[in-house]
DRENPA-3360 file (N, C-alpha, C; in nm, 2 decimals, always signed):
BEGIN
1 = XXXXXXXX = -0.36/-1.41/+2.39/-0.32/-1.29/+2.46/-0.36/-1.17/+2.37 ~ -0.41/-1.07/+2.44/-0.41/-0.95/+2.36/-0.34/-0.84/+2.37 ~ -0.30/-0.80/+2.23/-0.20/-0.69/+2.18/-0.29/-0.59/+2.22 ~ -0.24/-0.46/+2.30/-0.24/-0.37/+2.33/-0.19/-0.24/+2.27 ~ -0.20/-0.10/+2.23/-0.17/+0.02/+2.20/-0.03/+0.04/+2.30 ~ -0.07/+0.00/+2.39/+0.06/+0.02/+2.49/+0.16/-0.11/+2.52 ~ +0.14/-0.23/+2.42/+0.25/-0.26/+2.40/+0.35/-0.24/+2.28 ~ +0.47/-0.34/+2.33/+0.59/-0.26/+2.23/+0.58/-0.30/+2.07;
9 = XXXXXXXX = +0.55/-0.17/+1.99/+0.58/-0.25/+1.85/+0.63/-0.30/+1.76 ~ +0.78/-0.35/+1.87/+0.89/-0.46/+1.79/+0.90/-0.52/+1.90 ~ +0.92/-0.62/+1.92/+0.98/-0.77/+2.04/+1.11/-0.80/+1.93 ~ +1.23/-0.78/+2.06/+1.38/-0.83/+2.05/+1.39/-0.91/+2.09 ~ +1.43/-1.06/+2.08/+1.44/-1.14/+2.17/+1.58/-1.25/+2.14 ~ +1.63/-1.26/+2.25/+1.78/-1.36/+2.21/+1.72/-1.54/+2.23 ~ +1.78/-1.58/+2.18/+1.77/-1.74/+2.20/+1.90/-1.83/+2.19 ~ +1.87/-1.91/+2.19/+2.03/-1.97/+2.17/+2.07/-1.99/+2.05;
17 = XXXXXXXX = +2.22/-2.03/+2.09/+2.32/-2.04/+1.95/+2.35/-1.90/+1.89 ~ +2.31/-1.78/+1.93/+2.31/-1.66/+1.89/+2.19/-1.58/+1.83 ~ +2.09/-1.66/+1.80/+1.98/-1.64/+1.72/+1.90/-1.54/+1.78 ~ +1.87/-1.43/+1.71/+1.80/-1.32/+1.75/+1.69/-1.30/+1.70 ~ +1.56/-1.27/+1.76/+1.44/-1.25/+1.66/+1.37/-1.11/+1.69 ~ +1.33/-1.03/+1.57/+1.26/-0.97/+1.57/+1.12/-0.98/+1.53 ~ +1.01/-0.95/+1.65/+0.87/-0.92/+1.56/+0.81/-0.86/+1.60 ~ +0.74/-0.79/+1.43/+0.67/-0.68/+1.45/+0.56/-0.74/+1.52;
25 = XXXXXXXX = +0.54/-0.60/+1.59/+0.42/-0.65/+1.72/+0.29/-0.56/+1.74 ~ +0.25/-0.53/+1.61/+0.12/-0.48/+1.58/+0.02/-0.58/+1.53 ~ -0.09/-0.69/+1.59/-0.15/-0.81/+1.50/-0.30/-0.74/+1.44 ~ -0.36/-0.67/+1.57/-0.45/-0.59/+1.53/-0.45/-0.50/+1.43 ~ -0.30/-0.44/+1.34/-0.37/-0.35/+1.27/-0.21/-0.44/+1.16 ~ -0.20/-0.59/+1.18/-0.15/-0.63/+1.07/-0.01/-0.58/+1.05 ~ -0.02/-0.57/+1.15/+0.17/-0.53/+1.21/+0.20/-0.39/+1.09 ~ +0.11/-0.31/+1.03/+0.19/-0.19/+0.96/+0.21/-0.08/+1.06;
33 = XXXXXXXX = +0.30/-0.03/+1.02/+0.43/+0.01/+1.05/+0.37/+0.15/+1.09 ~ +0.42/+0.22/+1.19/+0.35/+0.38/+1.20/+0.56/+0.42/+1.31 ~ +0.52/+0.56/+1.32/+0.64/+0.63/+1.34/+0.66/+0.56/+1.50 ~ +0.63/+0.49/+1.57/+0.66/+0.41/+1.70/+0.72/+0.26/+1.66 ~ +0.68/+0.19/+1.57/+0.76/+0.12/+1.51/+0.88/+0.10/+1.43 ~ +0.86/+0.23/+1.35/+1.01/+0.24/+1.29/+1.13/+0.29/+1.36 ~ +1.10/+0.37/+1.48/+1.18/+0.40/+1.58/+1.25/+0.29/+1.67 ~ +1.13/+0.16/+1.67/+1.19/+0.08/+1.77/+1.24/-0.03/+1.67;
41 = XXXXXXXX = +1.24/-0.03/+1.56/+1.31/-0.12/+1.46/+1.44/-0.04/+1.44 ~ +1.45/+0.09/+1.40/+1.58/+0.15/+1.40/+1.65/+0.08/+1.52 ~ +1.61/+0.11/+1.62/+1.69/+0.12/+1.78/+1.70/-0.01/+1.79 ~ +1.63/-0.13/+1.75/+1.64/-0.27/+1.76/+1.77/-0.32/+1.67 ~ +1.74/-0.26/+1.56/+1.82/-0.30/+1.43/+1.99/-0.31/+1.48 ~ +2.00/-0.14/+1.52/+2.14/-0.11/+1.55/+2.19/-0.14/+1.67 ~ +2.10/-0.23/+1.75/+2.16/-0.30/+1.90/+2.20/-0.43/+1.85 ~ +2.10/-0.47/+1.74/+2.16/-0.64/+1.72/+2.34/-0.65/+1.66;
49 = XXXXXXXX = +2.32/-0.51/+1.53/+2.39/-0.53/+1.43/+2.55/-0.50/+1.54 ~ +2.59/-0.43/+1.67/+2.68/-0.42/+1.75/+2.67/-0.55/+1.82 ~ +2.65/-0.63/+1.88/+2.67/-0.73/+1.95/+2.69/-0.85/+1.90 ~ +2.81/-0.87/+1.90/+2.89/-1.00/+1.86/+2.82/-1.11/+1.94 ~ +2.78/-1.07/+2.06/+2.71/-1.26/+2.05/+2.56/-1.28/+1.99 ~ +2.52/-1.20/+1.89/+2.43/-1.23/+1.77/+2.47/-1.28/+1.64 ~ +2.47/-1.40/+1.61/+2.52/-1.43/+1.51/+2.38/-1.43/+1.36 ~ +2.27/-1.44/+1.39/+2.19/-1.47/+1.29/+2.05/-1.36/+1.36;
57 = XXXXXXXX = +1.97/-1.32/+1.24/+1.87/-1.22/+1.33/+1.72/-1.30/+1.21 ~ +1.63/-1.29/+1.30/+1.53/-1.36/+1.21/+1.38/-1.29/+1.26 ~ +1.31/-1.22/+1.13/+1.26/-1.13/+1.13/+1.07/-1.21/+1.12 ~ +1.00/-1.20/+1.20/+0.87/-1.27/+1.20/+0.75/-1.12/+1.23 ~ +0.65/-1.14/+1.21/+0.52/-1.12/+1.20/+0.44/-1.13/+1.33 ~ +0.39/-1.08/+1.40/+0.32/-1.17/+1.53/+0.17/-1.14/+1.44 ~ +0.09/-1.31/+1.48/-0.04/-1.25/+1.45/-0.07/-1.35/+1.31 ~ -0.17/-1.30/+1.25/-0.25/-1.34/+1.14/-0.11/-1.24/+0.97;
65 = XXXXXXXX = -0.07/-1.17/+1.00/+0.03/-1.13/+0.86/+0.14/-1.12/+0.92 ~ +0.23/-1.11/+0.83/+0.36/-1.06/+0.82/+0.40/-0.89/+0.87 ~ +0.32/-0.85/+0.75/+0.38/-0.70/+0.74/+0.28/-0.62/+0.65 ~ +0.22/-0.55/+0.67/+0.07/-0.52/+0.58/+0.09/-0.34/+0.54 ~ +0.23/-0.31/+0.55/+0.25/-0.20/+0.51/+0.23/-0.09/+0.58 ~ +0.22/+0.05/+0.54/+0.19/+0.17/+0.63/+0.10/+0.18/+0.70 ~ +0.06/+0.19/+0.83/-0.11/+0.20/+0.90/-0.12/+0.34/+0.81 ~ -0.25/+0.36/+0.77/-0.34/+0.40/+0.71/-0.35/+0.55/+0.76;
73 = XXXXXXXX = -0.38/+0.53/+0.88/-0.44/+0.63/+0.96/-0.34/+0.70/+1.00 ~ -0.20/+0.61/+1.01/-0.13/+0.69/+1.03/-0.04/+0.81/+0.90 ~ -0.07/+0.71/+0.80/-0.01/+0.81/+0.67/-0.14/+0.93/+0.67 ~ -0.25/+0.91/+0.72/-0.38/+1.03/+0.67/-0.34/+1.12/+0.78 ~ -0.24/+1.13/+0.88/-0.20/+1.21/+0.99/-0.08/+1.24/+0.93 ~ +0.00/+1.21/+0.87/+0.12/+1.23/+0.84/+0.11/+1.28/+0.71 ~ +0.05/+1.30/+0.62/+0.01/+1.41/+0.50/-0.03/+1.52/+0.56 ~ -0.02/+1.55/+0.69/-0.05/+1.71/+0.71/+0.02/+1.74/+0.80;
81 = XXXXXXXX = +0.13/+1.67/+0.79/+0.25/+1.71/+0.87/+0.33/+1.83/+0.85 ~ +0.35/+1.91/+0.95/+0.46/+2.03/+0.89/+0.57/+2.00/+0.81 ~ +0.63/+2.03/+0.74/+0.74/+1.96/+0.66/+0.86/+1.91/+0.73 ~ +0.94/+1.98/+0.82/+1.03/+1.90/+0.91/+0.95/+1.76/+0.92 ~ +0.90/+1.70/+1.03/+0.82/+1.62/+1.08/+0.78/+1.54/+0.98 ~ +0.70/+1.59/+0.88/+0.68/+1.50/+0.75/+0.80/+1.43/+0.69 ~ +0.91/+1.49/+0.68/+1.09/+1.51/+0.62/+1.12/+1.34/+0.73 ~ +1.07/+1.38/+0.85/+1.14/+1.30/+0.92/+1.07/+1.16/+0.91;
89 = XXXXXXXX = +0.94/+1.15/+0.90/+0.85/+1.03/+0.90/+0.92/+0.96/+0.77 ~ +0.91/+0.99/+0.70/+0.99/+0.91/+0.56/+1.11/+0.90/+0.60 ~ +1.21/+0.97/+0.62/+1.36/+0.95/+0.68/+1.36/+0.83/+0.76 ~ +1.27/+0.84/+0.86/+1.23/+0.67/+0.86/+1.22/+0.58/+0.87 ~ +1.13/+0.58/+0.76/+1.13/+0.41/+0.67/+1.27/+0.42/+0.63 ~ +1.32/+0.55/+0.53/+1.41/+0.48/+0.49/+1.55/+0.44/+0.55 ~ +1.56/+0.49/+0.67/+1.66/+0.43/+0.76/+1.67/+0.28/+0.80 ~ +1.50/+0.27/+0.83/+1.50/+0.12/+0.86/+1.53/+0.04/+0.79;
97 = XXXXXXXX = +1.51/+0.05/+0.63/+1.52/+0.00/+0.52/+1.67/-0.01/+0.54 ~ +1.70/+0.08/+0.52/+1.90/+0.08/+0.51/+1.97/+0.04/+0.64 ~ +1.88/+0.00/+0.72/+1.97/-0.05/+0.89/+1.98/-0.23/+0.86 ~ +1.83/-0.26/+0.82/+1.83/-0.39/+0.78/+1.90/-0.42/+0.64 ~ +1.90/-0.37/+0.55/+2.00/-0.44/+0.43/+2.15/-0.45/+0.45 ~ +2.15/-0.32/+0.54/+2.34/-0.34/+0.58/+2.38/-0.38/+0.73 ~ +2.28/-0.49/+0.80/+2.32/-0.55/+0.92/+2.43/-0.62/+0.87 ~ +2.54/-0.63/+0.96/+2.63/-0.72/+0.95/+2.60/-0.90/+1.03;
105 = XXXXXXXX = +2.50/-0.88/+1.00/+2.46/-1.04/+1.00/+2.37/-1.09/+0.96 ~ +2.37/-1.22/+0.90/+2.26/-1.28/+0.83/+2.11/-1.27/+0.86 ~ +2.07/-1.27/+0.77/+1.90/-1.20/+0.83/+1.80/-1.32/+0.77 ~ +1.70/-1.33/+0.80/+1.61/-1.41/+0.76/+1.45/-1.39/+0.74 ~ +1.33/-1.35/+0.70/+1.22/-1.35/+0.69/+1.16/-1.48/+0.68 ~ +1.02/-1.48/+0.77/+0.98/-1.54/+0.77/+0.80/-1.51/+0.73 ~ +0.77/-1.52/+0.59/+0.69/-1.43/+0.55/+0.50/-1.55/+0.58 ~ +0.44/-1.46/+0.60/+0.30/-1.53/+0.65/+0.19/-1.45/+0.63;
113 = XXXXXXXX = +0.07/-1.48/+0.58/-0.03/-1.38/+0.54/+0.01/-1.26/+0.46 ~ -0.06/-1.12/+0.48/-0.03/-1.04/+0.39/+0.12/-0.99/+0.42 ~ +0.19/-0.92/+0.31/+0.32/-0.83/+0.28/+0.31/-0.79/+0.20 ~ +0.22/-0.64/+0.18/+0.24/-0.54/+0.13/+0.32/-0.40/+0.19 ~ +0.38/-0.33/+0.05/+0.43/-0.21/+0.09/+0.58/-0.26/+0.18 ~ +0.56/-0.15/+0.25/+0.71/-0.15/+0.32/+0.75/-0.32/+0.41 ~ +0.62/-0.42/+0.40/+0.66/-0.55/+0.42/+0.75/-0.62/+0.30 ~ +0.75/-0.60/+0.19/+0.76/-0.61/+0.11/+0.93/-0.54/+0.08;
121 = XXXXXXXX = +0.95/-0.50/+0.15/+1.05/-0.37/+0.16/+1.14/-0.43/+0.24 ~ +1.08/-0.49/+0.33/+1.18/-0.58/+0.47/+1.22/-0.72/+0.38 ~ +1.13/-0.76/+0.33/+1.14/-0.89/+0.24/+1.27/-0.87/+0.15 ~ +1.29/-0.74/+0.06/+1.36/-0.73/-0.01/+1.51/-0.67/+0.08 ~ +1.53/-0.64/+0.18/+1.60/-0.60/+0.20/+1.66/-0.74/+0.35 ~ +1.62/-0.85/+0.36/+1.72/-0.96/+0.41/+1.75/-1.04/+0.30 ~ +1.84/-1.13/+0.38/+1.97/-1.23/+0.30/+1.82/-1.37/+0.24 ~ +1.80/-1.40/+0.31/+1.70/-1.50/+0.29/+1.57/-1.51/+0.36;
129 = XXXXXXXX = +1.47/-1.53/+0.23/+1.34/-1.53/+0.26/+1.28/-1.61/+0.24 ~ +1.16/-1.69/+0.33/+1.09/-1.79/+0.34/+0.94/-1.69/+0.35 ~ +0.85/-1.81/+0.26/+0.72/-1.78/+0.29/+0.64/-1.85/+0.24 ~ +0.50/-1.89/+0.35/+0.40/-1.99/+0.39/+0.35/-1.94/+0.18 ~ +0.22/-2.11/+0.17/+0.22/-2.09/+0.03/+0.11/-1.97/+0.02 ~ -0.01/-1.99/+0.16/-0.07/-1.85/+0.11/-0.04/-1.71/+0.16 ~ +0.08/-1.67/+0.20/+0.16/-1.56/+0.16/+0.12/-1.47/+0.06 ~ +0.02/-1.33/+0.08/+0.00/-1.23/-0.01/+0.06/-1.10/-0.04;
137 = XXXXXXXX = +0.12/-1.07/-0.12/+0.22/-0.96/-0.18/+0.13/-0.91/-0.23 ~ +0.19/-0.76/-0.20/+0.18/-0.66/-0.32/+0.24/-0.50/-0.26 ~ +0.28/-0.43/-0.38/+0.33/-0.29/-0.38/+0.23/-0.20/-0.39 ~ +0.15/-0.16/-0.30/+0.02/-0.14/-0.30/+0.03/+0.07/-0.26 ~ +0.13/+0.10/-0.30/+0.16/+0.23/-0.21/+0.06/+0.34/-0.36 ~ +0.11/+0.27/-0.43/+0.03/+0.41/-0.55/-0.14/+0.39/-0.56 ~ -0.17/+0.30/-0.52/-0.33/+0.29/-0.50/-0.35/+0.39/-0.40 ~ -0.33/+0.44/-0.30/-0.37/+0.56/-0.19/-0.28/+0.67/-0.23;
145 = XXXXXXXX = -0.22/+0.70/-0.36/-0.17/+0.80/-0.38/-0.02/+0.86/-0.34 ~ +0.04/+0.71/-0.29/+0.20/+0.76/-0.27/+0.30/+0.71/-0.30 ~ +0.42/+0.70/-0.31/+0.52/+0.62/-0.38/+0.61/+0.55/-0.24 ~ +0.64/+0.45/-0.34/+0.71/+0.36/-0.24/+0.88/+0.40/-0.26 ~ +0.90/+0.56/-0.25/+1.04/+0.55/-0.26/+1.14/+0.51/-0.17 ~ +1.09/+0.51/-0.02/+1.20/+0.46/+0.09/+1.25/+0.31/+0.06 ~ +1.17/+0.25/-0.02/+1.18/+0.08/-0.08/+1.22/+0.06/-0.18 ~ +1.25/+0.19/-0.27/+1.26/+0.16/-0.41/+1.39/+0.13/-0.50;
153 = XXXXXXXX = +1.48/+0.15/-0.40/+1.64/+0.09/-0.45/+1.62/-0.07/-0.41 ~ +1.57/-0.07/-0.30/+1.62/-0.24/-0.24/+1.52/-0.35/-0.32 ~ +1.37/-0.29/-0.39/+1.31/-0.38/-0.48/+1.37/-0.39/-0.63 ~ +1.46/-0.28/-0.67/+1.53/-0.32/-0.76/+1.61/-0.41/-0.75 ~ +1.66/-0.38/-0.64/+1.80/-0.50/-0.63/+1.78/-0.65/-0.59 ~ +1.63/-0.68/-0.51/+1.61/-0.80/-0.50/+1.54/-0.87/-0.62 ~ +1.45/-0.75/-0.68/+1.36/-0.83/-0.79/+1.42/-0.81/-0.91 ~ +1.46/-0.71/-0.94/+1.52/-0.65/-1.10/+1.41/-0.55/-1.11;
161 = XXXXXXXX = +1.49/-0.45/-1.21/+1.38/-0.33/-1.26/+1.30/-0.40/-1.36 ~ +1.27/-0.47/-1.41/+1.18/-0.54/-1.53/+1.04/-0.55/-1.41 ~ +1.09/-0.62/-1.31/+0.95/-0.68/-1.24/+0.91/-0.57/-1.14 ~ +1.01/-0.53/-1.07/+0.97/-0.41/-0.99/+0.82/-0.29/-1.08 ~ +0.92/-0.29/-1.20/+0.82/-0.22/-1.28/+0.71/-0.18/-1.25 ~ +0.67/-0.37/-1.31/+0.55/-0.39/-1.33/+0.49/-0.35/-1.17 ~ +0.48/-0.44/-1.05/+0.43/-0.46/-0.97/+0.42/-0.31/-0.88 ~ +0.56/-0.25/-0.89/+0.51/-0.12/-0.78/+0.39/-0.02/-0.94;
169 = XXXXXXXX = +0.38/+0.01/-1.06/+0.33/+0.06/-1.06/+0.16/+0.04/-1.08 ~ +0.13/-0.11/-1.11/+0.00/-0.18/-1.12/-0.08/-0.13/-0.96 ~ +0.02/-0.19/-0.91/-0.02/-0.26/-0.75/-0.11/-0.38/-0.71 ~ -0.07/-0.41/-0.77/-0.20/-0.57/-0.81/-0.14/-0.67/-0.71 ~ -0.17/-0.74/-0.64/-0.15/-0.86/-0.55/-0.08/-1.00/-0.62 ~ -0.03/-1.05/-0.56/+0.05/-1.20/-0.64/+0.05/-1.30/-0.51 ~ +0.08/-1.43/-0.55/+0.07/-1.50/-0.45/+0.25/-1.53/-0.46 ~ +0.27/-1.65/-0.37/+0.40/-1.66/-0.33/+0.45/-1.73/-0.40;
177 = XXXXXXXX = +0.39/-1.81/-0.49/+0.43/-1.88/-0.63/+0.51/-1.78/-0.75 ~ +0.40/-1.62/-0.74/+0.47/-1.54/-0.81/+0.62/-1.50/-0.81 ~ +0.64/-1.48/-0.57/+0.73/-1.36/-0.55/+0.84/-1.49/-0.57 ~ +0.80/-1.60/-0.55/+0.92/-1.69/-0.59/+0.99/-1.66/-0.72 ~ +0.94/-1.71/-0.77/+0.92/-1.65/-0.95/+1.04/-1.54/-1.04 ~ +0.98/-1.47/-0.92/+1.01/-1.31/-0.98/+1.16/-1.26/-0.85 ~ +1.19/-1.37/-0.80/+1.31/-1.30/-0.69/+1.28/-1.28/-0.55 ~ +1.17/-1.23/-0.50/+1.14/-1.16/-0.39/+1.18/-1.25/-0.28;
185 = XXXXXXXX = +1.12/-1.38/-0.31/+1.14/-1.47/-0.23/+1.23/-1.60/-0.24 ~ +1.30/-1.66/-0.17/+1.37/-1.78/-0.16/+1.30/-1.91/-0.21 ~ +1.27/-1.95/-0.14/+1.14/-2.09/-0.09/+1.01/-2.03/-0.05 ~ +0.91/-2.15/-0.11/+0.80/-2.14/-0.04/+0.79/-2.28/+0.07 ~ +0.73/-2.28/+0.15/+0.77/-2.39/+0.22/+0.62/-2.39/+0.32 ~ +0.58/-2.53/+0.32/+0.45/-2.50/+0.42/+0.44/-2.47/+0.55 ~ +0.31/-2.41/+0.58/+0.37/-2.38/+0.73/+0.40/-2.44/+0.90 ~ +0.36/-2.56/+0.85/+0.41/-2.64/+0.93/+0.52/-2.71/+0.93;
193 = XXXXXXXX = +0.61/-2.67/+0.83/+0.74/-2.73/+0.78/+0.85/-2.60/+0.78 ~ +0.80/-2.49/+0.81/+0.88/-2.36/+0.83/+0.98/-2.37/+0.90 ~ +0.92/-2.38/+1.03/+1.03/-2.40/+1.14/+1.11/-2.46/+1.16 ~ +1.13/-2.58/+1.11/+1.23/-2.69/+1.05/+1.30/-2.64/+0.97 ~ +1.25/-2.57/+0.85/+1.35/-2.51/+0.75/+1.46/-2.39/+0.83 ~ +1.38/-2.32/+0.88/+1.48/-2.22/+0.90/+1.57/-2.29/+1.02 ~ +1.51/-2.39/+1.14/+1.63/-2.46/+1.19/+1.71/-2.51/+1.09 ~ +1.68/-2.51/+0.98/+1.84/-2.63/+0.95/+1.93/-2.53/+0.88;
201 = XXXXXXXX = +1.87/-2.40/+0.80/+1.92/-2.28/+0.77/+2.02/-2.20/+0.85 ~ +1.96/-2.20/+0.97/+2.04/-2.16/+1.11/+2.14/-2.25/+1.10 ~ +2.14/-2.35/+1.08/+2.29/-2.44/+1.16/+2.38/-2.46/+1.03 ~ +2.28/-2.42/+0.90/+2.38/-2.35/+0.80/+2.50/-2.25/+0.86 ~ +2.41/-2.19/+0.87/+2.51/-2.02/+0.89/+2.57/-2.04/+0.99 ~ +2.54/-2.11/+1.14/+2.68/-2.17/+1.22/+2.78/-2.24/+1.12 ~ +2.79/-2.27/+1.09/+2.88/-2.31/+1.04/+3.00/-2.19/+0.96 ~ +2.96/-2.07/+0.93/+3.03/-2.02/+0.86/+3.06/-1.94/+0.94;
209 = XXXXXXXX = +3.20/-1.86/+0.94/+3.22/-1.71/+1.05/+3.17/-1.64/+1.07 ~ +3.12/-1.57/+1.15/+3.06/-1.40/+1.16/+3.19/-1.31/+1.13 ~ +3.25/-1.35/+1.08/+3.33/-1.21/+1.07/+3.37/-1.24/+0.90 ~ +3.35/-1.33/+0.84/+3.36/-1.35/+0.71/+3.19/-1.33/+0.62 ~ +3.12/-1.37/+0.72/+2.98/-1.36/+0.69/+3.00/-1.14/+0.67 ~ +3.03/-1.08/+0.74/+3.02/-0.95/+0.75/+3.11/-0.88/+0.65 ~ +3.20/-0.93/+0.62/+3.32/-0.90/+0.52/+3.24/-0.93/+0.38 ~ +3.18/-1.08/+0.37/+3.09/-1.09/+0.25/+2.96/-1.00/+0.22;
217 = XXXXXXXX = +2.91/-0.95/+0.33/+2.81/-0.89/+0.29/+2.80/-0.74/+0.28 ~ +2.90/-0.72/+0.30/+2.99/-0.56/+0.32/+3.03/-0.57/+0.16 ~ +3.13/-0.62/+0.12/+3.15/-0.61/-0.05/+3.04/-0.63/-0.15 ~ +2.95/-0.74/-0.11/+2.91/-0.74/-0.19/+2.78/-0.62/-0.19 ~ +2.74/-0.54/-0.12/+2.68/-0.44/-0.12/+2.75/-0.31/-0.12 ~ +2.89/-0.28/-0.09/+2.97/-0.17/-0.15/+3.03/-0.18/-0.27 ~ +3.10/-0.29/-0.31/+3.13/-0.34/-0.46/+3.02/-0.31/-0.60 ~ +2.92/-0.31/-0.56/+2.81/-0.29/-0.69/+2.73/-0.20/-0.65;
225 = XXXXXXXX = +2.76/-0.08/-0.54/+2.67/+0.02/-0.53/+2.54/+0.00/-0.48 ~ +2.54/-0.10/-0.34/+2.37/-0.12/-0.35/+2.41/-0.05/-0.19 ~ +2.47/+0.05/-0.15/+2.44/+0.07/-0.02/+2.40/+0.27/-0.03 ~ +2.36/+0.29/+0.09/+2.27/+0.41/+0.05/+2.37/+0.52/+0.18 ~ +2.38/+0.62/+0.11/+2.45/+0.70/+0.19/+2.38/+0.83/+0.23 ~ +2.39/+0.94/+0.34/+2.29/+1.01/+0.40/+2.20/+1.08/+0.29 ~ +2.34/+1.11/+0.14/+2.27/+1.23/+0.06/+2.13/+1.11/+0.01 ~ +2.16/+1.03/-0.02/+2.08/+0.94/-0.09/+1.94/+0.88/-0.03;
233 = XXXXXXXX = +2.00/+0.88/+0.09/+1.84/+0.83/+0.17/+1.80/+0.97/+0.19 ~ +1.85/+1.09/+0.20/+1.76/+1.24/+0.19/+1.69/+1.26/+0.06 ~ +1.71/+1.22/-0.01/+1.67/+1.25/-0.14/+1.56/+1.15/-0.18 ~ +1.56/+1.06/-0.09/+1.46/+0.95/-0.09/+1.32/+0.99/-0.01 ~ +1.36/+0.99/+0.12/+1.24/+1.04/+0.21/+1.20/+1.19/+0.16 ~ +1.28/+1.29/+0.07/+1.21/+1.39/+0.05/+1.10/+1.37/-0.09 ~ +1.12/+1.25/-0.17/+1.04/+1.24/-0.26/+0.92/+1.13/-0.20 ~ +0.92/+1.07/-0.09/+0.83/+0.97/-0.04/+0.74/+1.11/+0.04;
241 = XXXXXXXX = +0.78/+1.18/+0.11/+0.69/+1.27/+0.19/+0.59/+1.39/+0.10 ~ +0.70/+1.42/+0.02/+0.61/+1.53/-0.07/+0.52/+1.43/-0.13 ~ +0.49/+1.31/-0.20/+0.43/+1.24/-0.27/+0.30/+1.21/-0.20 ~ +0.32/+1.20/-0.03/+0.21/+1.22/+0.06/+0.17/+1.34/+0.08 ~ +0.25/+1.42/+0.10/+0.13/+1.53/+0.13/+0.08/+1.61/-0.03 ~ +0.05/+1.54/-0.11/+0.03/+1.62/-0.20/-0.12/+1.60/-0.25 ~ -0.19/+1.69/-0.32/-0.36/+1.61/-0.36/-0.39/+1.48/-0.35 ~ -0.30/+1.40/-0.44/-0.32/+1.24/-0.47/-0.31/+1.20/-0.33;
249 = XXXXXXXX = -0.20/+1.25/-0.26/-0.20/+1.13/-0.13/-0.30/+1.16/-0.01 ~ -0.36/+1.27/-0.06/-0.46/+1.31/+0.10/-0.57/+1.20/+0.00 ~ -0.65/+1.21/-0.13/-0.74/+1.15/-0.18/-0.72/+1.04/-0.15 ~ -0.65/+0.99/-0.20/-0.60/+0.83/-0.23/-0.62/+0.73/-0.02 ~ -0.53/+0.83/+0.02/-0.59/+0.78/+0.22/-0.71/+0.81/+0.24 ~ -0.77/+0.94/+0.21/-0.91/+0.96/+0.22/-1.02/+0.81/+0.18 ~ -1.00/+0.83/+0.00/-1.05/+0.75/-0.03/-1.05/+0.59/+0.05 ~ -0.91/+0.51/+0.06/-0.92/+0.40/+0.13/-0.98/+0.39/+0.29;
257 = XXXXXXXX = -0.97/+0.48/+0.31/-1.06/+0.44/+0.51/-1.22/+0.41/+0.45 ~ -1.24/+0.51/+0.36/-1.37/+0.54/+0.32/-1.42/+0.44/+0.27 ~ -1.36/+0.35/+0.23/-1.35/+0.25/+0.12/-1.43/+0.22/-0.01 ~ -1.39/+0.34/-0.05/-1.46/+0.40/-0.21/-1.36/+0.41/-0.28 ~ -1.38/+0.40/-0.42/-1.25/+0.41/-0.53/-1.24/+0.55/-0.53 ~ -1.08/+0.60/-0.53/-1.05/+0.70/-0.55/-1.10/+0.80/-0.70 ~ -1.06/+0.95/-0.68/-1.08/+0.98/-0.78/-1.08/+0.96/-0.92 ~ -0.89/+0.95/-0.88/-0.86/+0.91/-1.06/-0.86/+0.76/-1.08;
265 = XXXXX = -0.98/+0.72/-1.05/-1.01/+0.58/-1.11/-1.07/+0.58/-1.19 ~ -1.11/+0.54/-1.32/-1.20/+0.49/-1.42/-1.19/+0.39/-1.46 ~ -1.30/+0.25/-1.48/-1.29/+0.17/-1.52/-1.26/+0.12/-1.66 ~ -1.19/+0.00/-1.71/-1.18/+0.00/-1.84/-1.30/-0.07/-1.89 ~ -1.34/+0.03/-1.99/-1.45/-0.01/-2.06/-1.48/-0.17/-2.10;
% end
């Protein structure tokens, strides 16, 4: 089947037992993420997280990756955004970011090919994560010149500041051996053995209440400060947008379409 510009770029779909799935539904451009997606992931997010006969939401990839981060072309259009407009394109990511870590129901990734950037962001921000062994990571936002701040609370909190460190500021790729390693991820699990896993995951989580499951995941993200409140996600998207529209992020997009090394690159001797 082929994916079209005019189809939708999130699929909602219910199934049984309560099981809800979302997937991003860009395959041609690697499912990253542009301002029509994050709108229909906000609007998806906050239809699941109201309906009680959703008990589990499980988040998939359509296509050859997972989640391959910002479209490109769309951040080289959105560095010359008027500032409202630009204000709002980061606002967001980071809504989506903060819609998905504070669903009141169990979430699950199902990670496959690349997950960079704000895939990477979705990864860190559900309950449990699964991913195929060749699964490719990386925090790849400071190579084209912008910062991953709509992501940058929830990679602290799933990986630790020690590894976050390293990876958002290198931007170097890891395989799924690593993100295991380092927190990001749950299990690695082959991919023909996936589907199995997360069925028996699922009949985990039946088992336990939705309304205790929501009470657990409510404390334990108000209790230790990991939840983000309006001043906090403003303060976020205003430091993710200015970081794009600034010299570094028009070069850095420029440079990558172009596919030449940016300016401030120099090799080590």
């Amino acid at each position: 089947m082929t994916v079209t510009d005019d189809d939708p770029p999130v699929l909602v779909s219910h199934g049984a037992n309560g099981v809800a799935t979302v997937t991003l539904n860009r395959p041609a451009r690697g499912n990253a993420y542009d301002e029509a997606m994050l709108a229909a992931l906000i609007e998806g997010l906050g239809a699941l997280g109201g309906d009680d006969g959703v008990r589990a939401v499980v988040i998939r990839g359509a296509g050859r990756h997972f989640q391959a981060g910002a479209d490109i072309n769309w951040l080289a259009r959105a560095a010359d955004y008027p500032p409202e407009r630009a204000f709002a394109a980061s606002m967001a990511t980071t809504r989506a970011m903060q819609r998905l870590n504070e669903l009141p129901k169990p979430t699950i990734a199902l990670v496959h090919g690349a997950c960079f950037g704000g895939g990477i962001g979705l990864v860190c921000c559900v309950d449990i994560a699964l991913a195929t062994p060749a699964a490719l990571f990386g925090l790849t936002e400071v190579r084209v010149g912008v910062a991953p701040s709509p992501i940058s609370t929830h990679m602290v909190h799933a990986m630790g500041l020690r590894q976050t460190r390293r990876y958002a500021l290198t931007g170097e790729r890891f395989g799924a051996a690593e993100a295991l390693r380092i927190g990001l991820i749950h299990e690695v699990i082959a991919a023909e053995q996936i589907e199995t896993r997360l069925a028996a995951i699922l009949d985990e989580l039946a088992r336990s209440a939705p309304g205790a499951i929501a009470a657990t995941k409510r404390s334990f993200l108000e209790a230790n400060g990991l939840t983000l409140d309006e001043r906090a996600m403003a303060m976020l998207a205003h430091e993710s947008w200015m970081q794009r529209g600034s010299a570094e992020g028009h070069e850095g997009t420029a440079a990558f379409r172009a596919g030449r090394a940016p300016s401030w690159y120099r090799s080590a001797p």
